[in-house]
LOMIDREN-815032 format. One record per atom (N, C-alpha, C): residue number from 1; x, y, z. Coordinates in steps of 0.2 Angstrom, whole numbers, plus 5000, padded with zeros to 4 digits. Layout:
// residues N
REC     k     c1     c2     c3
REC   NUM      X      Y      Z
...
END
This chain:
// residues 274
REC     k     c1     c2     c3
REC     1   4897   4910   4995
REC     1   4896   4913   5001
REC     1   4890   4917   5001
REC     2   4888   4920   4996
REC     2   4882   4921   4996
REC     2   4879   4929   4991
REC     3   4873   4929   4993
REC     3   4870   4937   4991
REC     3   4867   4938   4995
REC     4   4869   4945   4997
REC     4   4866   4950   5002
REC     4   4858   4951   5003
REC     5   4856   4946   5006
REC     5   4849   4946   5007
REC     5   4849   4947   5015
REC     6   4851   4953   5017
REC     6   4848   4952   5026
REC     6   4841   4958   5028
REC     7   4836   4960   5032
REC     7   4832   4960   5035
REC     7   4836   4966   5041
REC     8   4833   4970   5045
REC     8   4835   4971   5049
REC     8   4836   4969   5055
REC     9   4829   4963   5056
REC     9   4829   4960   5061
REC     9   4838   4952   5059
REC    10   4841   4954   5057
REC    10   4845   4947   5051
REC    10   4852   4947   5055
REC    11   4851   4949   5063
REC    11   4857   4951   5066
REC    11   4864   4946   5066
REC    12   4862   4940   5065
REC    12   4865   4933   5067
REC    12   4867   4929   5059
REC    13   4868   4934   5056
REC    13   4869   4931   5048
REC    13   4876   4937   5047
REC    14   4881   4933   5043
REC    14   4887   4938   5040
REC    14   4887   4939   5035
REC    15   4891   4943   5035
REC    15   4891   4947   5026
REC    15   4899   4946   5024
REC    16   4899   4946   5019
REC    16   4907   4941   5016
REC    16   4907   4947   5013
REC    17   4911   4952   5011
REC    17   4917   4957   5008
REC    17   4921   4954   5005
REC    18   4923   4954   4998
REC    18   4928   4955   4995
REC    18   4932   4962   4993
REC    19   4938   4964   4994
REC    19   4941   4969   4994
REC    19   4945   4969   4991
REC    20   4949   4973   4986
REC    20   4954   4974   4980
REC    20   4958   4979   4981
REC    21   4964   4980   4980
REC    21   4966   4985   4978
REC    21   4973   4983   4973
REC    22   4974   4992   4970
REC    22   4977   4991   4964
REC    22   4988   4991   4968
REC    23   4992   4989   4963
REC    23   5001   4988   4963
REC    23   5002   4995   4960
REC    24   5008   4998   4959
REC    24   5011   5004   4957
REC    24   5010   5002   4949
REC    25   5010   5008   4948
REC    25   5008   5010   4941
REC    25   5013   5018   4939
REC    26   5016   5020   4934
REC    26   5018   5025   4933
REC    26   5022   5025   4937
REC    27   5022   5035   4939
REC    27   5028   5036   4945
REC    27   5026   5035   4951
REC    28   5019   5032   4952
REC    28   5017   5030   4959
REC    28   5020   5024   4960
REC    29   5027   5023   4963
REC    29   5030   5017   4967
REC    29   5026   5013   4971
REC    30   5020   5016   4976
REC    30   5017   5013   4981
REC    30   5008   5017   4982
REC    31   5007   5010   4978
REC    31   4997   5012   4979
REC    31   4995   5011   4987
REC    32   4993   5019   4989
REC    32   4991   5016   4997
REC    32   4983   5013   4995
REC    33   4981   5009   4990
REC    33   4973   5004   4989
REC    33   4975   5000   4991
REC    34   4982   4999   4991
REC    34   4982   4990   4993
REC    34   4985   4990   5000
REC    35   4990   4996   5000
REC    35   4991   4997   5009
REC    35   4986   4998   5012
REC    36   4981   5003   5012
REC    36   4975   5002   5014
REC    36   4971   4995   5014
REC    37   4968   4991   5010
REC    37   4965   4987   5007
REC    37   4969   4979   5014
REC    38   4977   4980   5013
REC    38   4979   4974   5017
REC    38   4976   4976   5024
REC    39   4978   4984   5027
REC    39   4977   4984   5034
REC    39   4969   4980   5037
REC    40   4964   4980   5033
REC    40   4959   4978   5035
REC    40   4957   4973   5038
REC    41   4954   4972   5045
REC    41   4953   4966   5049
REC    41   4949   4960   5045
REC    42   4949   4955   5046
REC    42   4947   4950   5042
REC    42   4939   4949   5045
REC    43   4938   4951   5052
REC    43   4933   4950   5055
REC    43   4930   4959   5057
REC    44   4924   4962   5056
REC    44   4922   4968   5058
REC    44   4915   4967   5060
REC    45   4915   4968   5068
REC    45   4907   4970   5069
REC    45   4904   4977   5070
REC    46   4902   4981   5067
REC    46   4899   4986   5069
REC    46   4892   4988   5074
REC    47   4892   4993   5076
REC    47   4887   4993   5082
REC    47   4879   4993   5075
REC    48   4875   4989   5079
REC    48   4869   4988   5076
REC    48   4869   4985   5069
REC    49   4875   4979   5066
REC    49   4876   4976   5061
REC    49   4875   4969   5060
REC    50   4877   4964   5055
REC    50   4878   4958   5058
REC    50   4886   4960   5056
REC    51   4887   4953   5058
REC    51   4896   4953   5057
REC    51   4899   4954   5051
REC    52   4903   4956   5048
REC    52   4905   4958   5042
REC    52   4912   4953   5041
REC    53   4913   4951   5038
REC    53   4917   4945   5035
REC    53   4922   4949   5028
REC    54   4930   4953   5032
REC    54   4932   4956   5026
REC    54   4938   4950   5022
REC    55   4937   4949   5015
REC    55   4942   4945   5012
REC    55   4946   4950   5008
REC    56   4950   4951   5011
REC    56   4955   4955   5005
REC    56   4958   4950   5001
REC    57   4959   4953   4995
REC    57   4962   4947   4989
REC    57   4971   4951   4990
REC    58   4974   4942   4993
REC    58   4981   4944   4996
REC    58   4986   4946   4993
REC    59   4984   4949   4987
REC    59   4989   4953   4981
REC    59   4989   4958   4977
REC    60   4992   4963   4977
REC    60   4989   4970   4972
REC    60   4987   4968   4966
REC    61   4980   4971   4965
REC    61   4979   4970   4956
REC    61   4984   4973   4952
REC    62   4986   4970   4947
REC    62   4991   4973   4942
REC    62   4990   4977   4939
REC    63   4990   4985   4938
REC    63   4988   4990   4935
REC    63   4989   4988   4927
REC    64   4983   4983   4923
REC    64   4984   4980   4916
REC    64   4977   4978   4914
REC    65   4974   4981   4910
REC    65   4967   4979   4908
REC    65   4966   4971   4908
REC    66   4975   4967   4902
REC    66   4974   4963   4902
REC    66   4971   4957   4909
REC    67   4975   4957   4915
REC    67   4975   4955   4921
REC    67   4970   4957   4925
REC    68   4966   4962   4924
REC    68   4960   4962   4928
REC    68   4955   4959   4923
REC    69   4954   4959   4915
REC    69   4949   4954   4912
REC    69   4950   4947   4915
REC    70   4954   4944   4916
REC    70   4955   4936   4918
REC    70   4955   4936   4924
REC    71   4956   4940   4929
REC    71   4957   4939   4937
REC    71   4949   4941   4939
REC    72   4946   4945   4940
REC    72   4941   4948   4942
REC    72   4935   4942   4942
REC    73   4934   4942   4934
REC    73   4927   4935   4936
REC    73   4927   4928   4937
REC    74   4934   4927   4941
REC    74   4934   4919   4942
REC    74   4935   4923   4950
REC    75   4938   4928   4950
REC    75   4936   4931   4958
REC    75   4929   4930   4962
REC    76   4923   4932   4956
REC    76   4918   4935   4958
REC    76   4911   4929   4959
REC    77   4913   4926   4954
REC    77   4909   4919   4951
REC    77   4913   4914   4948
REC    78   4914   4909   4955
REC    78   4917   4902   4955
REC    78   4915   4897   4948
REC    79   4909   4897   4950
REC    79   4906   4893   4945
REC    79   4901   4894   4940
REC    80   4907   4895   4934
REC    80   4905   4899   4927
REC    80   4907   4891   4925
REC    81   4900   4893   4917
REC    81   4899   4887   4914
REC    81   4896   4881   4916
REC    82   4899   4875   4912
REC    82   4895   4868   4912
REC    82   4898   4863   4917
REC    83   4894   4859   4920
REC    83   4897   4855   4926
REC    83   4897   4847   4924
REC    84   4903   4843   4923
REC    84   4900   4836   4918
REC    84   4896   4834   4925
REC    85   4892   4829   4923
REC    85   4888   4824   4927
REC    85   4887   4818   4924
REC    86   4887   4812   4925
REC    86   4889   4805   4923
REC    86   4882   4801   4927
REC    87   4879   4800   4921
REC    87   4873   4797   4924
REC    87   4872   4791   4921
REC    88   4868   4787   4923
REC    88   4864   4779   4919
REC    88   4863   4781   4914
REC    89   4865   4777   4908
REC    89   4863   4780   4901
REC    89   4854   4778   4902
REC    90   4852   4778   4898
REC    90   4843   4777   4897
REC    90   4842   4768   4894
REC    91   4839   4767   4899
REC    91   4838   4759   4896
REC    91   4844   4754   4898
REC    92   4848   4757   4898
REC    92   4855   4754   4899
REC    92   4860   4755   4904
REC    93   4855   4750   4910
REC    93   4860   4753   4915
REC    93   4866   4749   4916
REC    94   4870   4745   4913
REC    94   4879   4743   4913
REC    94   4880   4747   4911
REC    95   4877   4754   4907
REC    95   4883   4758   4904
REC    95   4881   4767   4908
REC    96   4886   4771   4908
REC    96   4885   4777   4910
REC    96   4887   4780   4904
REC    97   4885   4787   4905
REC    97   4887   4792   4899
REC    97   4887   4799   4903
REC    98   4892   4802   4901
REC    98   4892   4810   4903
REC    98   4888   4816   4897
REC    99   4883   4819   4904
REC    99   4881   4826   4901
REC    99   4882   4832   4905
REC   100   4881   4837   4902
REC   100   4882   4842   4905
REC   100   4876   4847   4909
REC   101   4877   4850   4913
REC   101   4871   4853   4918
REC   101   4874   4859   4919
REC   102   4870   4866   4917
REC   102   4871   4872   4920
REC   102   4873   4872   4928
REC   103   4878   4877   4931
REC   103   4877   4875   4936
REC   103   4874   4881   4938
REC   104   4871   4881   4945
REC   104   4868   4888   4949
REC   104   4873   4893   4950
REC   105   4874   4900   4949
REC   105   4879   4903   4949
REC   105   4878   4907   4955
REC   106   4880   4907   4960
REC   106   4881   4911   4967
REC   106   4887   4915   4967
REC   107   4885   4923   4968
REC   107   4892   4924   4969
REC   107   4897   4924   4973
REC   108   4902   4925   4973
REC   108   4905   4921   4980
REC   108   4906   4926   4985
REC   109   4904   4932   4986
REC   109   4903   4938   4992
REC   109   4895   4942   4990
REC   110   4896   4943   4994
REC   110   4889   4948   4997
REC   110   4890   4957   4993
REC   111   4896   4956   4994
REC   111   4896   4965   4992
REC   111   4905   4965   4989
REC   112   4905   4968   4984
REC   112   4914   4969   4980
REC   112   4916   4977   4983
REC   113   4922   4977   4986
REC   113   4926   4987   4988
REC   113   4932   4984   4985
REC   114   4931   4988   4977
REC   114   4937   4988   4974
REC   114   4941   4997   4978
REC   115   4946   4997   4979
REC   115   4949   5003   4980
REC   115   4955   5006   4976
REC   116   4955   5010   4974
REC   116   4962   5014   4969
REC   116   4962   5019   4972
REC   117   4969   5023   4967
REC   117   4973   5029   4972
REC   117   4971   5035   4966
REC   118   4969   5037   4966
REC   118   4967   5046   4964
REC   118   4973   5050   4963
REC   119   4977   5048   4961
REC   119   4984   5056   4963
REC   119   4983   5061   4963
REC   120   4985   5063   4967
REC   120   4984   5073   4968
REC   120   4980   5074   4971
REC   121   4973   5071   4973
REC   121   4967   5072   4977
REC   121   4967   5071   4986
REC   122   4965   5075   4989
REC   122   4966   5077   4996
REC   122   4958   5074   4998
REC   123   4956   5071   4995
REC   123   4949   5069   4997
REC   123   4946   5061   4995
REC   124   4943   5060   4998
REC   124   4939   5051   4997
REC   124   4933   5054   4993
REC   125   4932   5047   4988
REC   125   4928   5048   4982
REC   125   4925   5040   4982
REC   126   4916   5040   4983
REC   126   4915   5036   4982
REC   126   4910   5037   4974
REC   127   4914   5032   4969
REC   127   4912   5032   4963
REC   127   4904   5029   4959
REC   128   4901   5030   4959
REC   128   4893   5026   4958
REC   128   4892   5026   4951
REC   129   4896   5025   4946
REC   129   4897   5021   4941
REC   129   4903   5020   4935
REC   130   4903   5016   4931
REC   130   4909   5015   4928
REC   130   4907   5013   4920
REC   131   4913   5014   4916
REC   131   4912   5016   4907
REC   131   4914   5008   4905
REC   132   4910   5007   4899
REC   132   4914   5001   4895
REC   132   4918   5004   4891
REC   133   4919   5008   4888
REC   133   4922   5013   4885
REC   133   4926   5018   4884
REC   134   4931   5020   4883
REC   134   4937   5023   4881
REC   134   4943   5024   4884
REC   135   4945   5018   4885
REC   135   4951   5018   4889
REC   135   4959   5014   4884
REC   136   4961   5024   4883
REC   136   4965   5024   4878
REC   136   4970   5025   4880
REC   137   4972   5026   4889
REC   137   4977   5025   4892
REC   137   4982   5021   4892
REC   138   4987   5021   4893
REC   138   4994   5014   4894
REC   138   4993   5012   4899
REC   139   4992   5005   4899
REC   139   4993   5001   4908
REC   139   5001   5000   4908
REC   140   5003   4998   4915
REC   140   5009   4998   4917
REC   140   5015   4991   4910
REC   141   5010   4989   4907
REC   141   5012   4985   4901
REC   141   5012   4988   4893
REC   142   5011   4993   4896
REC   142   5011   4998   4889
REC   142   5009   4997   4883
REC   143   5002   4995   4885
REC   143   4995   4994   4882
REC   143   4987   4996   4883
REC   144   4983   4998   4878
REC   144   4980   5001   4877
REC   144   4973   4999   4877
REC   145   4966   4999   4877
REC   145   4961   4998   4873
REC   145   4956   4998   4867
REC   146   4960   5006   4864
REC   146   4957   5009   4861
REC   146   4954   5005   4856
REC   147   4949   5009   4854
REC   147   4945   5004   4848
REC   147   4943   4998   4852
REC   148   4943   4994   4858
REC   148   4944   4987   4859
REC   148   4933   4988   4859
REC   149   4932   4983   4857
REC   149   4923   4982   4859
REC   149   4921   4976   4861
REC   150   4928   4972   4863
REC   150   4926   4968   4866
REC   150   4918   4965   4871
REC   151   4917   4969   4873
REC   151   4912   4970   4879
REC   151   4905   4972   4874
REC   152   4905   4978   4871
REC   152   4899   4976   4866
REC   152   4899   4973   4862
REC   153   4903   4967   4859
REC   153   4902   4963   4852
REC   153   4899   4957   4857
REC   154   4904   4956   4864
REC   154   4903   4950   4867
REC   154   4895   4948   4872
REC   155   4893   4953   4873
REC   155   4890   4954   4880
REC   155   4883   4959   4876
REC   156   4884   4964   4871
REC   156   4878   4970   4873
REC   156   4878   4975   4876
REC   157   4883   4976   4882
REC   157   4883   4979   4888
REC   157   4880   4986   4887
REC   158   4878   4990   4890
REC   158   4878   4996   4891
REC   158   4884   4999   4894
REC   159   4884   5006   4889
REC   159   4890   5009   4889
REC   159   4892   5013   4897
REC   160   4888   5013   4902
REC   160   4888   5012   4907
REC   160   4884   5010   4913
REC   161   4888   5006   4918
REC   161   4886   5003   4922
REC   161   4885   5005   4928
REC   162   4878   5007   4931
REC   162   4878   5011   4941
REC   162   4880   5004   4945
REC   163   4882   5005   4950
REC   163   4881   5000   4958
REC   163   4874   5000   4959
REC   164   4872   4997   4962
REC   164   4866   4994   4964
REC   164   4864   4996   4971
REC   165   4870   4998   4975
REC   165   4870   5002   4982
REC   165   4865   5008   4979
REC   166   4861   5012   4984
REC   166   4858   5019   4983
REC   166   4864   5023   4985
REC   167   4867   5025   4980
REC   167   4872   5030   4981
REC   167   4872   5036   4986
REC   168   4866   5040   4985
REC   168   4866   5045   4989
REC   168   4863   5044   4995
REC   169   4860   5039   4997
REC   169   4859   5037   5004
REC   169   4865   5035   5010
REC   170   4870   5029   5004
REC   170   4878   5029   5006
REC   170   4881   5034   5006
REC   171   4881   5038   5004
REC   171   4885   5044   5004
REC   171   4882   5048   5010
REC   172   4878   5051   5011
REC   172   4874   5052   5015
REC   172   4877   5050   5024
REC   173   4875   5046   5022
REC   173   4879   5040   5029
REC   173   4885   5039   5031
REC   174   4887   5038   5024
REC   174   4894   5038   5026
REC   174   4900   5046   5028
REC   175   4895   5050   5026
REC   175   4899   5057   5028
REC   175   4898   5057   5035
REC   176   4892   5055   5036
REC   176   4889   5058   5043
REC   176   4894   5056   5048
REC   177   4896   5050   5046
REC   177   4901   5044   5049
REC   177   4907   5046   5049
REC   178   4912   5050   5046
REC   178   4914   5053   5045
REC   178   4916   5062   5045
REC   179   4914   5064   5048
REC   179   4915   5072   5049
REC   179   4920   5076   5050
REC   180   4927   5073   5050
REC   180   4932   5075   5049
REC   180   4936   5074   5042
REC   181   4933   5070   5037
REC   181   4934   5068   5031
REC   181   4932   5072   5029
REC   182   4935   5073   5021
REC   182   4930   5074   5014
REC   182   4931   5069   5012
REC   183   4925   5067   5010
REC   183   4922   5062   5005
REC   183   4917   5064   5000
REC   184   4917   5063   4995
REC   184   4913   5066   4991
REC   184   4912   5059   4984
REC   185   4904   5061   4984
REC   185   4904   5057   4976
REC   185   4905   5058   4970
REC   186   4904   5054   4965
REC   186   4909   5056   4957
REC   186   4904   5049   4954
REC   187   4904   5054   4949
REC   187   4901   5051   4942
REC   187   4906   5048   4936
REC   188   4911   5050   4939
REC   188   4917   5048   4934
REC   188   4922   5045   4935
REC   189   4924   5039   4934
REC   189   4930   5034   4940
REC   189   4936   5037   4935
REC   190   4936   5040   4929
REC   190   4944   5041   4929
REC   190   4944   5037   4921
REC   191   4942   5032   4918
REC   191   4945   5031   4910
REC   191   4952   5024   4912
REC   192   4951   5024   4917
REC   192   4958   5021   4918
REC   192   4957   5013   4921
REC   193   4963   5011   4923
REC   193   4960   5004   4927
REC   193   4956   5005   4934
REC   194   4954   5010   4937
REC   194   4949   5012   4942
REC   194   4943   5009   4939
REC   195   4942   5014   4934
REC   195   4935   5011   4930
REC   195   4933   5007   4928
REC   196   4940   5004   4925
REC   196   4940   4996   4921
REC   196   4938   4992   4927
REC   197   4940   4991   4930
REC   197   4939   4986   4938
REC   197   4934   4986   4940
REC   198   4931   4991   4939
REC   198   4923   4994   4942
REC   198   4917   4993   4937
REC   199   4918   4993   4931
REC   199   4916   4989   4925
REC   199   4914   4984   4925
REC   200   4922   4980   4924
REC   200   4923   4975   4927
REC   200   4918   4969   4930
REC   201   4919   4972   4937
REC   201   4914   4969   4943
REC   201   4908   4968   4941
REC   202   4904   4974   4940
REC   202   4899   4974   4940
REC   202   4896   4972   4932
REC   203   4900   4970   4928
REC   203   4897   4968   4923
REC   203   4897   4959   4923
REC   204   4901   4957   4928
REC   204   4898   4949   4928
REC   204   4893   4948   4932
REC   205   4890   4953   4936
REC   205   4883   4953   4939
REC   205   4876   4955   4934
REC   206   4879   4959   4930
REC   206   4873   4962   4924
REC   206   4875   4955   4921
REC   207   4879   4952   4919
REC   207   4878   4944   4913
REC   207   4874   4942   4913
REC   208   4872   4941   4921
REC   208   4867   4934   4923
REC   208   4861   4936   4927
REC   209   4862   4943   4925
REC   209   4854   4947   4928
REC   209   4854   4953   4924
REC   210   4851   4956   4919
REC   210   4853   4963   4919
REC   210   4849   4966   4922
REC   211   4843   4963   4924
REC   211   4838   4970   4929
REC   211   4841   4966   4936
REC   212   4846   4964   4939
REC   212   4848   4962   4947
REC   212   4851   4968   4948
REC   213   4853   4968   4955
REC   213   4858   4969   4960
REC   213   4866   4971   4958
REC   214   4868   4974   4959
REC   214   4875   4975   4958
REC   214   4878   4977   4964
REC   215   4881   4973   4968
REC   215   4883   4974   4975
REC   215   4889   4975   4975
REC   216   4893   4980   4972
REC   216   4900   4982   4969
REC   216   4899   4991   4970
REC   217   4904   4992   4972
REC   217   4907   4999   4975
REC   217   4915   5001   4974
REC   218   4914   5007   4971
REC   218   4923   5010   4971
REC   218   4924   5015   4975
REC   219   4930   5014   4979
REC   219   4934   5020   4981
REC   219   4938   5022   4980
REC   220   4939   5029   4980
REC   220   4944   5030   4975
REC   220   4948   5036   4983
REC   221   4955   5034   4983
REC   221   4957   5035   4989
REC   221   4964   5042   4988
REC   222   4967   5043   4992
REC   222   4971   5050   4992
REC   222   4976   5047   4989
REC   223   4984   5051   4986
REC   223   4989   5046   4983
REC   223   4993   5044   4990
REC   224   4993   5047   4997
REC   224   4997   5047   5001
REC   224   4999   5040   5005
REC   225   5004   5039   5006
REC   225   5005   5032   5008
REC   225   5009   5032   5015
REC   226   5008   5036   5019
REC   226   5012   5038   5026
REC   226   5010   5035   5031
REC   227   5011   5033   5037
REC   227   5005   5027   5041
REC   227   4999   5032   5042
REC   228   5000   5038   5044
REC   228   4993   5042   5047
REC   228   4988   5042   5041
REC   229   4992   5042   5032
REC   229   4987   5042   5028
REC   229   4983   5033   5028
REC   230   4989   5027   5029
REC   230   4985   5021   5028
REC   230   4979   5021   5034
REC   231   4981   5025   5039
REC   231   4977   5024   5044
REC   231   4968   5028   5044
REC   232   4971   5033   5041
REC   232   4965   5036   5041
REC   232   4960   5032   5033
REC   233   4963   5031   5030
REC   233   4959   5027   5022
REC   233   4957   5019   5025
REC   234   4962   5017   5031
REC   234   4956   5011   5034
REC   234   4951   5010   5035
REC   235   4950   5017   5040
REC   235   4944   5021   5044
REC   235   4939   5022   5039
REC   236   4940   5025   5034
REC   236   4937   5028   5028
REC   236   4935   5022   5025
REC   237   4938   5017   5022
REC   237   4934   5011   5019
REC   237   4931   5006   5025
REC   238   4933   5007   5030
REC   238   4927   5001   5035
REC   238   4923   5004   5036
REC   239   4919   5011   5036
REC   239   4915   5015   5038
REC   239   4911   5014   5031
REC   240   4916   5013   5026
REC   240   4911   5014   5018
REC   240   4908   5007   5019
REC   241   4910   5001   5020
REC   241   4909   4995   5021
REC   241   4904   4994   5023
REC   242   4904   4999   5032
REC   242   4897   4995   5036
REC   242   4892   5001   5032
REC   243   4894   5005   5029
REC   243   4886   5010   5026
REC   243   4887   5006   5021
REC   244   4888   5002   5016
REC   244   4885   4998   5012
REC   244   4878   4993   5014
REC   245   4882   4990   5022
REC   245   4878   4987   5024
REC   245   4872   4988   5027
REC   246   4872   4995   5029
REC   246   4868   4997   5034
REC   246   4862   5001   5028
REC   247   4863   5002   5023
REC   247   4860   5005   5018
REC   247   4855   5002   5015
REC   248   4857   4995   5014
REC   248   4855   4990   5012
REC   248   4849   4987   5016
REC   249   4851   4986   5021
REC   249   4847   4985   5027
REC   249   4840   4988   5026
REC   250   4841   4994   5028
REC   250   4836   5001   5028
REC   250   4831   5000   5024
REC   251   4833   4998   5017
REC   251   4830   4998   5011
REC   251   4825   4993   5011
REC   252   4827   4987   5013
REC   252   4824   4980   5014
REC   252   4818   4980   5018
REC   253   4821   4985   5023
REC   253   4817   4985   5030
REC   253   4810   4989   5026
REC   254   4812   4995   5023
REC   254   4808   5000   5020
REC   254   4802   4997   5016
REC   255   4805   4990   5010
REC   255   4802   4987   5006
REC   255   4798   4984   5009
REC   256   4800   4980   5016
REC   256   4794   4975   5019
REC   256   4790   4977   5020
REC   257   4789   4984   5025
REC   257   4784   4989   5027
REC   257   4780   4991   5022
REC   258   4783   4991   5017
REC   258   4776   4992   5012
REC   258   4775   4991   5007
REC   259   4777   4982   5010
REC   259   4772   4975   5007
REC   259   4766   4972   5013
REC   260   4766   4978   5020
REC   260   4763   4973   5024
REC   260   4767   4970   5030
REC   261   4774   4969   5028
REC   261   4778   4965   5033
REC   261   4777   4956   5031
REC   262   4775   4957   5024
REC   262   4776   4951   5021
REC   262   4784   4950   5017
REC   263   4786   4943   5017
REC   263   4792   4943   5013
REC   263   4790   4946   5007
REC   264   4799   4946   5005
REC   264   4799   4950   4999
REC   264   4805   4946   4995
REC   265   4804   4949   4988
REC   265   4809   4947   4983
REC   265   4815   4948   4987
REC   266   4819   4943   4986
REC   266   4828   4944   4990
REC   266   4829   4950   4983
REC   267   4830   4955   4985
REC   267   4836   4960   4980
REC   267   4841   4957   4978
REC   268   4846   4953   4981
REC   268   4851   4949   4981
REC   268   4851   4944   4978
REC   269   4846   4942   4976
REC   269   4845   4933   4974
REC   269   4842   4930   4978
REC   270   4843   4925   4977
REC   270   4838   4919   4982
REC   270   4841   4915   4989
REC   271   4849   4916   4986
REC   271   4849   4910   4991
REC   271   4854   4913   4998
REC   272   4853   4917   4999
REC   272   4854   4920   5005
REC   272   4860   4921   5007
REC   273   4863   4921   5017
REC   273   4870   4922   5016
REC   273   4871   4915   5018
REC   274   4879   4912   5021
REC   274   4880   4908   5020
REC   274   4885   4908   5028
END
């Protein structure tokens, strides 16, 4: 579906959303990320956007390290690894033989809004980066990471990872948008499956680019689950949505102008939306 490469003038192009939220954990019986996260329209057009395409993932993420390693990058990038191909062998064409071919890796949305619940917190938190490390917490399977290094023995990663959004521009925007909210930023998603998820995300986009784009965003949302509260965390993440995209925009717009009004490297990648 693609990467986020639109223009301002890019009115008649959509943008594909993937949206997550987290299942009960502890004595939280009911995550409002995934009530929130189900209310959202599958189609959103906002005034001066292109259309937003939101996919929610039809199931709460299981509050389990184990289950977000295995779910998250076959969510994010369809096609990881080798693709067989069966060609003419050489010189011999009554026979075929199989090779294999990299295939191009596309992610399969434009922008990732992972959502979690904050306990205790009377305010919205947009998160602008996440740890490879330290999460010594129990997941709802009463297990732990400590010590785990999988991520730097496998990968190299950097012990932490920003979004690729300008955060304080989005934030910015997204208050203005908002004025009967608190929303506020944070440096700190929590050490917990919030983080990990957000990790996560953006670590199968550092894989295959570490100087790319990270088009992956965390919110971290109130514990309340009452309809006024799913109601108002809709508002609050469709609003966070279209300032993703409208931020983005801006930026693009800002690059071309001074290159001239000549194209420019897609931030996103090459191959456009879809």
């Amino acid at each position: 579906m693609g990467s986020l490469a639109i223009e301002a003038d890019d009115g008649e192009k959509e943008i594909n959303v993937l949206v997550t939220g987290f299942g009960p954990f502890g004595e939280n019986k009911t995550n409002p990320s995934f009530l929130i996260a189900s209310t959202l329209p599958s189609t959103y057009k906002p005034p001066k956007l292109p259309t937003i395409n939101i996919h929610t993932h039809p199931t709460p993420i299981t509050v389990a390290y184990s289950h977000v390693r295995e779910v998250i990058p076959k969510l994010l990038f369809s096609n990881d690894g080798l693709s067989p191909d069966v060609v003419p062998a050489p010189n011999e064409p009554d026979y075929l033989h199989v090779v294999t071919k990299p295939l191009k890796e596309t992610p399969n949305y434009d922008i990732v809004l992972n959502i979690g619940m904050a306990p205790g917190r009377k305010f919205y938190t947009l998160e602008t980066c996440a740890h490879r490390d330290g999460y010594d917490k129990p997941d709802v399977e009463g297990k732990t990471l400590q010590g785990d290094t999988y991520w730097k023995d496998e990968y190299g990663s950097p012990e932490i990872l920003h979004t690729g959004f300008d955060t304080e521009d989005v934030w910015r925007r997204w208050k203005s948008g908002l004025m009967s909210e608190d929303v506020r930023p944070s440096n700190n998603a929590g050490h917990y499956l919030c983080d990990f998820i957000y990790y996560t995300s953006m670590l199968e986009y550092w894989r295959r680019d570490a100087n790319g784009i990270r088009p992956c965003v965390f919110l971290h949302v109130p514990g309340g689950w009452q309809e006024e509260d799913v109601i108002r965390g809709r508002e609050v993440a469709l609003r966070l949505i279209a300032t993703c995209v409208g931020s983005q925009m801006s930026s693009r717009s800002e690059k071309k102008e001074a290159n001239g009004g000549d194209s420019i490297a897609d931030d996103f990648g090459d191959e456009g939306l879809s």
